[in-house]
MARBA-3410 file (N, C-alpha, C, O; in Angstrom, 1 decimal):
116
12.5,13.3,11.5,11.4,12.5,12.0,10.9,11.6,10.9,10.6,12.1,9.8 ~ 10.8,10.8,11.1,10.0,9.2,9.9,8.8,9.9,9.7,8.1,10.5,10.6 ~ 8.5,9.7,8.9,7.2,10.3,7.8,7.0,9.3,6.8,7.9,8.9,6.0 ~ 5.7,8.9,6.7,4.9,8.0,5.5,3.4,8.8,5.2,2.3,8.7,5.7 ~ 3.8,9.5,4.3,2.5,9.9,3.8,2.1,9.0,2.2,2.9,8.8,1.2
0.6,8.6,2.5,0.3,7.7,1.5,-1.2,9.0,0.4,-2.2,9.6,0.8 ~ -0.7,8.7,-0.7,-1.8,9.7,-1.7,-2.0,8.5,-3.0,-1.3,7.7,-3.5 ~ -3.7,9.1,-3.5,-3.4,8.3,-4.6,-5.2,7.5,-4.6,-5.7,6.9,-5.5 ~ -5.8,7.8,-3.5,-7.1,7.5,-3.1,-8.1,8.2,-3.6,-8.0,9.5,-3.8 ~ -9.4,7.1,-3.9,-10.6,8.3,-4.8,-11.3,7.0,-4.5,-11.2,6.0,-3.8
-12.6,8.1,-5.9,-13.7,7.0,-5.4,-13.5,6.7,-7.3,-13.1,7.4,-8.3 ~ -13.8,5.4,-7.2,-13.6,4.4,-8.9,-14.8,3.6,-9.0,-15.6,3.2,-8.2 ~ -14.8,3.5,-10.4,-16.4,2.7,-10.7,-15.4,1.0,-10.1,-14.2,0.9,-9.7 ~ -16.5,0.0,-10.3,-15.9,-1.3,-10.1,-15.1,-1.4,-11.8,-15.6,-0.8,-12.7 ~ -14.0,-2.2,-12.1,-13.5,-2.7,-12.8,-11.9,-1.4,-13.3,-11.1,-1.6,-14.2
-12.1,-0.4,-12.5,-11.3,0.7,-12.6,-10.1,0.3,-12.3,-10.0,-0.9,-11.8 ~ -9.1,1.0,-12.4,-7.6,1.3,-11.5,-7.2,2.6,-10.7,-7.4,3.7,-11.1 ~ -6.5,2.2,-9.5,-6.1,2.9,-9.2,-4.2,2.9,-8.5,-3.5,1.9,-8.4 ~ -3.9,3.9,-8.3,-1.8,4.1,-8.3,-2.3,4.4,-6.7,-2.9,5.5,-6.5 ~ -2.2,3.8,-5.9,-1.6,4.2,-4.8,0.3,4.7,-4.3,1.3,3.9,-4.4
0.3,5.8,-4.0,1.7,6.0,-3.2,2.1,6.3,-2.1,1.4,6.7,-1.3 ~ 3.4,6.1,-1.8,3.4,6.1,-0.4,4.9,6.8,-0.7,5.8,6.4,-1.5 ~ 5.0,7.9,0.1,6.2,8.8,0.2,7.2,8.7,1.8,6.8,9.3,2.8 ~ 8.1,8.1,1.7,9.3,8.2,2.8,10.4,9.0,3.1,11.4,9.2,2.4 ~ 10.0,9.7,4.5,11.4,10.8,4.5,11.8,10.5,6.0,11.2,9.7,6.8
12.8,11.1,6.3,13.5,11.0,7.9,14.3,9.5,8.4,15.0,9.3,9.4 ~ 14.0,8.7,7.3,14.8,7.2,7.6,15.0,6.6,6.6,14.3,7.0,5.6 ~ 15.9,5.5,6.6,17.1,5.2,5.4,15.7,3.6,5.0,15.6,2.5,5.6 ~ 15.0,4.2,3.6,13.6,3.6,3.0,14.3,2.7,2.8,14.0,1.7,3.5 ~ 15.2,2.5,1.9,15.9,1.3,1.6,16.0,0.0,1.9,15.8,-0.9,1.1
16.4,-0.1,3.5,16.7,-0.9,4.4,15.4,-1.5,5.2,15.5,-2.1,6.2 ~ 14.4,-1.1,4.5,12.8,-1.6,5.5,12.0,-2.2,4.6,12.0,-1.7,3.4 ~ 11.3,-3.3,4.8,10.4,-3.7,4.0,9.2,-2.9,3.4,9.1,-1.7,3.4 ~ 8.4,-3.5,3.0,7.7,-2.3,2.8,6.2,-3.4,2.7,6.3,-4.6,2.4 ~ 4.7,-2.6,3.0,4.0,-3.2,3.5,2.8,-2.5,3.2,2.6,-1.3,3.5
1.6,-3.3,2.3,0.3,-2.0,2.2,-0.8,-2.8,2.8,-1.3,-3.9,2.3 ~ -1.2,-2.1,4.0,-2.9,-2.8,4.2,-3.8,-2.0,4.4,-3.8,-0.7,4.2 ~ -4.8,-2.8,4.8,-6.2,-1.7,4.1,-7.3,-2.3,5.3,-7.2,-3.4,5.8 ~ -8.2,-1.5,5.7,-9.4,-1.4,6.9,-10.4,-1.0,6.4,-10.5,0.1,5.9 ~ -11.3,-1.8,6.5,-12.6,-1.7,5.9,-13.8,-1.5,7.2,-14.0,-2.5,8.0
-14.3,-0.4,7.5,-15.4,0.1,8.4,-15.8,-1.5,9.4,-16.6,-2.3,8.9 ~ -15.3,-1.7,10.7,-16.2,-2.9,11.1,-15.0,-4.6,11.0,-15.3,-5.7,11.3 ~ -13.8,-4.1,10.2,-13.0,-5.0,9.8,-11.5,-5.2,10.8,-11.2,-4.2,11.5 ~ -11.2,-5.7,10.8,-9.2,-5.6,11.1,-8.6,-5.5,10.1,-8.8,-6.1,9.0 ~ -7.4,-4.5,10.5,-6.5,-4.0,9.3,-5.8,-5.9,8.8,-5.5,-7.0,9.4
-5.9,-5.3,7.3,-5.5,-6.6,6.7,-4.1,-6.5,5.4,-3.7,-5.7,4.5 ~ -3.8,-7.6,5.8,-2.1,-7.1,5.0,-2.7,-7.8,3.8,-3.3,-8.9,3.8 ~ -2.3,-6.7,2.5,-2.7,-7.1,1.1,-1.4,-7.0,0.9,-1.4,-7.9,0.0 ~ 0.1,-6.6,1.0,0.7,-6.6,-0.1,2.1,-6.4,0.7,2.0,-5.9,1.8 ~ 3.6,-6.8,0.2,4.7,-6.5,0.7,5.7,-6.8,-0.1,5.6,-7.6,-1.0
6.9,-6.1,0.2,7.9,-6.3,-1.0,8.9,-6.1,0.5,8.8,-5.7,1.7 ~ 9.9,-6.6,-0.2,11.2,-6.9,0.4,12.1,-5.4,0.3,11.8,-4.5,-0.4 ~ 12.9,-5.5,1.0,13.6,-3.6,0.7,14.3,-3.5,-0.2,14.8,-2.4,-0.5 ~ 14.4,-4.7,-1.1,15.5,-4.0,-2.6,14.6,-4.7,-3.5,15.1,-5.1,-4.5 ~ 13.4,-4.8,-3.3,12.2,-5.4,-4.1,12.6,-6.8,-5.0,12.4,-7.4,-6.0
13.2,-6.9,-3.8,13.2,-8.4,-5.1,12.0,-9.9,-4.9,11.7,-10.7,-5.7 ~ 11.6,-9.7,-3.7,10.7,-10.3,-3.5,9.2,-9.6,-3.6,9.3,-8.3,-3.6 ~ 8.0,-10.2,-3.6,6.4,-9.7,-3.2,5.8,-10.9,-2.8,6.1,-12.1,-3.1 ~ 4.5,-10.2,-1.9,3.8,-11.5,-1.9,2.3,-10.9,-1.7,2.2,-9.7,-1.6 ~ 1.6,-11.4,-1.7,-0.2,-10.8,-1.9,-0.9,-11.8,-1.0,-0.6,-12.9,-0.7
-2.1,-11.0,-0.5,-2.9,-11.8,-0.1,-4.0,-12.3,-1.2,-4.3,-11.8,-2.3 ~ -4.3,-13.3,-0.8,-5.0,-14.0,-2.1,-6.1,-13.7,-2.9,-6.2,-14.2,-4.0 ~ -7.3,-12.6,-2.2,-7.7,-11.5,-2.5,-7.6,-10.9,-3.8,-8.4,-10.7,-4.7 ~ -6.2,-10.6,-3.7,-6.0,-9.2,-4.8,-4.7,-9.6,-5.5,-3.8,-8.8,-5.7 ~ -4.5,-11.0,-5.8,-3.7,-11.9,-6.4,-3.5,-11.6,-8.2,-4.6,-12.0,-8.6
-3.1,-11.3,-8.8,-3.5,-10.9,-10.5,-4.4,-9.8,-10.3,-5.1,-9.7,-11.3 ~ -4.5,-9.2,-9.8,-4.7,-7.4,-10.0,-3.9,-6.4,-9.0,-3.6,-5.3,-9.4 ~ -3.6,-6.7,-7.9,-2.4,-5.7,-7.4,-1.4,-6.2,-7.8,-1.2,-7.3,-8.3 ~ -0.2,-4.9,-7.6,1.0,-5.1,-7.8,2.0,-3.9,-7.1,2.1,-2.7,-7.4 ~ 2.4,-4.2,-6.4,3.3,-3.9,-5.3,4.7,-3.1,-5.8,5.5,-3.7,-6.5
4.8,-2.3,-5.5,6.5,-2.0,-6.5,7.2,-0.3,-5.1,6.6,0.5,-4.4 ~ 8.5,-0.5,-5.3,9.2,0.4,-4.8,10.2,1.1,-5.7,10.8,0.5,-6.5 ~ 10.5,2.3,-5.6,11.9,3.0,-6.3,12.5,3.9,-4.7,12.0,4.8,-4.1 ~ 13.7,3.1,-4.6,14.7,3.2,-3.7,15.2,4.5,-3.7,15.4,5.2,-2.7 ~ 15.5,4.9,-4.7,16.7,6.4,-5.0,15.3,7.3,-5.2,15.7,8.4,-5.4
14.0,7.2,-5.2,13.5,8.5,-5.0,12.3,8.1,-3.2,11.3,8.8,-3.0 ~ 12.5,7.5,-2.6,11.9,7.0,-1.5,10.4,6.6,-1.7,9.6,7.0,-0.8 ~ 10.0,6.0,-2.5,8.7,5.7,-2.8,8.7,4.4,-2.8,9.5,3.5,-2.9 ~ 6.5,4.4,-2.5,6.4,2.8,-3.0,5.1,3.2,-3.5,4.6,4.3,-3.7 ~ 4.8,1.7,-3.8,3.4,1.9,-5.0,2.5,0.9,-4.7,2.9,-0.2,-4.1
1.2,1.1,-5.0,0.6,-0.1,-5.1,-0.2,0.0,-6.4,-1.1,0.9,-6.3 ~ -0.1,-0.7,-7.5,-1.0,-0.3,-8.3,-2.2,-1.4,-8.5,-2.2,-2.6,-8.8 ~ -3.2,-0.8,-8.4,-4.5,-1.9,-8.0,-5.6,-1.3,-9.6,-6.0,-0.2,-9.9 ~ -5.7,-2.8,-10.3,-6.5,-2.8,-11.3,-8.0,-4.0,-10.7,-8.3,-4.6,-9.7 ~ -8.7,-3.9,-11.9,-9.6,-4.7,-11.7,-10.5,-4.6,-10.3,-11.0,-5.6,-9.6
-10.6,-3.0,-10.1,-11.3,-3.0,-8.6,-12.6,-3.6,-8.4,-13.6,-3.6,-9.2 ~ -12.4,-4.1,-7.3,-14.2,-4.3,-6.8,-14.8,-4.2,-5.8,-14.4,-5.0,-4.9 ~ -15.9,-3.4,-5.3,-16.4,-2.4,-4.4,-15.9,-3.4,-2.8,-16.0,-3.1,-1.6 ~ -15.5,-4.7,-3.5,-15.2,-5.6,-1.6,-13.7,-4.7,-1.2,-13.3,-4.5,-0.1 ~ -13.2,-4.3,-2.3,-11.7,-3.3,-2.0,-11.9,-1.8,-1.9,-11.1,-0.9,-2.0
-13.1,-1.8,-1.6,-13.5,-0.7,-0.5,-12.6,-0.8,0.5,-12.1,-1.9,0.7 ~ -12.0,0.6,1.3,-11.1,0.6,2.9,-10.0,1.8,2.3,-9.6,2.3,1.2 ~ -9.8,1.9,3.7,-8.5,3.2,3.7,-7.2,2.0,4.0,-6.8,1.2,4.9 ~ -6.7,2.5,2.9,-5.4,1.7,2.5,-3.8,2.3,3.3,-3.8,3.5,3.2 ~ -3.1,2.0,3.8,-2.1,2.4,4.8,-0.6,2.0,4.4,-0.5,0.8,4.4
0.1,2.4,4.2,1.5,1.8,3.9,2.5,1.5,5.3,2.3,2.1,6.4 ~ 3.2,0.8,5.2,4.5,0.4,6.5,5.3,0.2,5.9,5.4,0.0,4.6 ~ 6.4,0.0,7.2,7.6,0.1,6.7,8.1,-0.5,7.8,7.8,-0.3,9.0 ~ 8.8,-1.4,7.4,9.0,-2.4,9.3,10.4,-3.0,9.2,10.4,-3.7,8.2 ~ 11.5,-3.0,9.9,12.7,-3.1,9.9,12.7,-3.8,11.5,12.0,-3.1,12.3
13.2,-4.8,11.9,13.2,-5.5,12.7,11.7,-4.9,13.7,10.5,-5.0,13.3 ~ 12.1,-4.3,15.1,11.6,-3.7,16.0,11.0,-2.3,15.2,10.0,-1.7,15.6 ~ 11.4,-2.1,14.6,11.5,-0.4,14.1,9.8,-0.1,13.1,10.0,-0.5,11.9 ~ 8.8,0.2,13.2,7.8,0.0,12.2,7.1,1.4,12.0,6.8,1.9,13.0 ~ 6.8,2.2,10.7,6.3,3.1,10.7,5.3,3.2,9.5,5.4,2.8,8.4
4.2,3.9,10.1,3.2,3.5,9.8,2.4,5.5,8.5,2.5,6.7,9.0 ~ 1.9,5.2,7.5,1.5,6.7,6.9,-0.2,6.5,8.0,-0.7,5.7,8.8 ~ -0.5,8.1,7.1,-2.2,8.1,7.7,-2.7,7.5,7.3,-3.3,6.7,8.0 ~ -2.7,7.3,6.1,-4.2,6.6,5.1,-4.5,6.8,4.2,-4.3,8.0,4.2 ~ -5.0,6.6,3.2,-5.7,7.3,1.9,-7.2,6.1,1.8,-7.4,4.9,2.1
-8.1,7.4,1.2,-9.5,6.1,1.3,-9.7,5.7,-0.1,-9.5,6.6,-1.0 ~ -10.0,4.6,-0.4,-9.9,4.3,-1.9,-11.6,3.6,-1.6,-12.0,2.8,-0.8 ~ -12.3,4.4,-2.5,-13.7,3.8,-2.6,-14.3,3.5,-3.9,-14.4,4.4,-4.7 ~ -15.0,1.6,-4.2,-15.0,1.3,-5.3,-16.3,1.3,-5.2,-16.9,0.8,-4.3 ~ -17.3,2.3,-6.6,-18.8,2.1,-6.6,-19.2,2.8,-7.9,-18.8,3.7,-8.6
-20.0,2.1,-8.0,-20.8,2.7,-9.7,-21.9,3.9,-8.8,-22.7,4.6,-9.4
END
């Protein structure tokens, strides 16, 4: 069965970092893009981040442009999002995908909360 579990969420003063991850099992990670967005209480889920399935590509929403950074390792089924320079607007429960034409699967969530 496809499994995305995403870990890696806390609460951070503003100007902090944090490692988001996202763990894939039951389907061949490789071959799927890969995809992190984030929902803020009152918001629509919003795509911050994506990489291509052999990472050779990324692209960012303009937001979190020079402080995220998006990364995958293929041979252990992971992805990453590593987010510096937080600020309490990147408040939300952050969500990973994985989307191959028709095919899209989705983790629970992890809540990442930025606050002094």
């Amino acid at each position: 069965q496809a499994q995305l579990v995403e870990s890696g969420g806390g609460l951070v003063q503003p100007g902090g970092s944090l490692r988001l991850s996202c763990a894939a099992s039951g389907f061949t990670f490789s071959t799927y893009a890969l995809r992190w967005y984030r929902q803020s209480p009152g918001k629509e889920r919003e795509l911050v981040a994506g990489v291509s399935s052999f990472g050779s590509s990324s692209s960012y929403t303009d937001s979190v442009k020079g402080r995220f950074t998006i990364s995958r390792d293929n041979a252990k089924n992971m992805g990453y999002l590593q987010m510096n320079s937080l600020k309490p607007e990147d408040t939300a429960v952050y969500y990973c995908n994985a989307v191959m034409f028709q095919r899209n699967y989705w983790g629970q969530g992890t809540q990442v909360t930025v606050s002094s």
